[in-house]
Each structure stands twice: as structure tokens, then as C-alpha cells.
N, C-alpha and C positions, 0 to 999 in steps of 0.2 A: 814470377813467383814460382818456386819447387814445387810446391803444393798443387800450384792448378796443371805444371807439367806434370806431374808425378803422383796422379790421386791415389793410385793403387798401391803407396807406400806408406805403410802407416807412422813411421819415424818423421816423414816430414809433417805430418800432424800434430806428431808427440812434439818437435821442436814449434811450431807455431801455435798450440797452445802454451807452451812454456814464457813464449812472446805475451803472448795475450796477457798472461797472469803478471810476467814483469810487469807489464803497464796497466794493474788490476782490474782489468777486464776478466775477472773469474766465468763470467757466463758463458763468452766466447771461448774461454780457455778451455773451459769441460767440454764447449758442443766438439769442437778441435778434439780432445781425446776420447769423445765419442766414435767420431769419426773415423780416426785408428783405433778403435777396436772394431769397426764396423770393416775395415777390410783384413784387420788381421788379428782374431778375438785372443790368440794367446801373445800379445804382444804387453811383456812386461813392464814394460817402460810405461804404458799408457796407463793399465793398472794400479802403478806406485803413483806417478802423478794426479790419476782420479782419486785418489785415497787420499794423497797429501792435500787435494784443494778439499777434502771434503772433513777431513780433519779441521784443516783451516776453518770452512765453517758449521764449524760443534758437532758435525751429524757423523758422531765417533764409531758408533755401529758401522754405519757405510763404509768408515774409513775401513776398518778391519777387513770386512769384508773381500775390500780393492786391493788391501795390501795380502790379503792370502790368496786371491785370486793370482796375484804378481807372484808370489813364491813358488806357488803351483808350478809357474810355466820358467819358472827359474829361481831354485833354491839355492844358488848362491848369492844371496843377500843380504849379510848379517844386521846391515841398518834395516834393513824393513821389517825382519823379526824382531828385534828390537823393538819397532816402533808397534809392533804386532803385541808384544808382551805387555807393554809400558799403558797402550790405550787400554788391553786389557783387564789390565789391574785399575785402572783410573775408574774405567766401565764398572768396575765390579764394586769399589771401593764408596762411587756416587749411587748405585743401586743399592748398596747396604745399608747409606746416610737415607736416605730417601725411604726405605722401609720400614727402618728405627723412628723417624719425623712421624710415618704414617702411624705407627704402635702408639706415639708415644699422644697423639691426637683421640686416639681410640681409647685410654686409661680415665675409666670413668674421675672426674673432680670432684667427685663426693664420694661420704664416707657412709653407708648405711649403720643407724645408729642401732644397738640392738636392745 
């Protein structure tokens, strides 16, 4: 296994959680890109792939987050700004549905007669 020769590389992390995730084991696949960021914290690669499992599941803030952490350490990645803009507006779009639900909960059902 690369991995177990090669702990202090955090790419063969990134590629065996990528394994992990082929074969949906997402939990192994994250502690895997924990892992590379744990020997090498500006490693882009790990960042996009923690962002994309975590997009995968709905936790769309995180993703953002992972995926501008990636750009930071490497800003030529027009897919992940992309995918940076796109959560964003999705983000923004389901907080606005959700405030509007909340107001419209809050409008009294009666009419004070006068």
C-alpha cells in the first residue's frame, strides 16, 4: 500500500480516499482527506475533495468553505469557483425561501374588527 509507505505524502491520501468514496464509503474517504491535510494543510486537492463529499452530503456551508480553502492555496480552478458561486447562490436563494416561510408564519390570521 503507498499509503502505509508513504504517510507523509498527503496525495496518496487524496487518491485513497477518492477509492474510498468510489466504493461509498464517504466516512473513510473524509478521515483519508483529513489525513492529507493533516500532513500537508495547504494541499488543494484535499480541500476540493472534502468540499465535494460534503456538498454531496447537503452540508453546503462546509462545502464552501473547503472549496475556498482549495482556491486559497490554488487559484487556478475555474471549476471550483464555479462550484463556489453556484452553492452560493443555492445558499442564498434557500435562506431567503426560508425567511419568507418564516414571515409569512408570523402574519397574524385575523383581521381586528374595528
Amino acid at each position: 500500500n503507498w499509503v502505509r509507505a508513504n504517510p507523509n505524502v498527503a496525495d496518496g491520501h487524496v487518491e485513497l480516499a477518492r477509492l474510498y468514496e468510489e466504493f461509498g464509503d464517504k466516512e473513510a474517504a473524509e478521515q483519508s482527506l483529513h489525513n492529507a491535510l493533516g500532513v500537508d494543510e495547504s494541499n488543494f486537492r484535499a480541500w476540493t475533495a472534502l468540499g465535494s463529499l460534503r456538498e454531496q452530503t447537503g452540508q453546503y456551508a462546509f462545502a464552501i468553505q473547503n472549496y475556498q480553502r482549495s482556491v486559497k492555496h490554488n487559484n487556478f480552478q475555474p471549476q471550483v469557483a464555479q462550484r463556489i458561486a453556484s452553492l452560493s447562490r443555492d445558499l442564498q436563494t434557500q435562506t431567503s425561501a426560508t425567511n419568507n416561510r418564516t414571515r409569512m408564519v408570523n402574519i397574524p390570521t385575523t383581521i381586528q374588527q374595528r
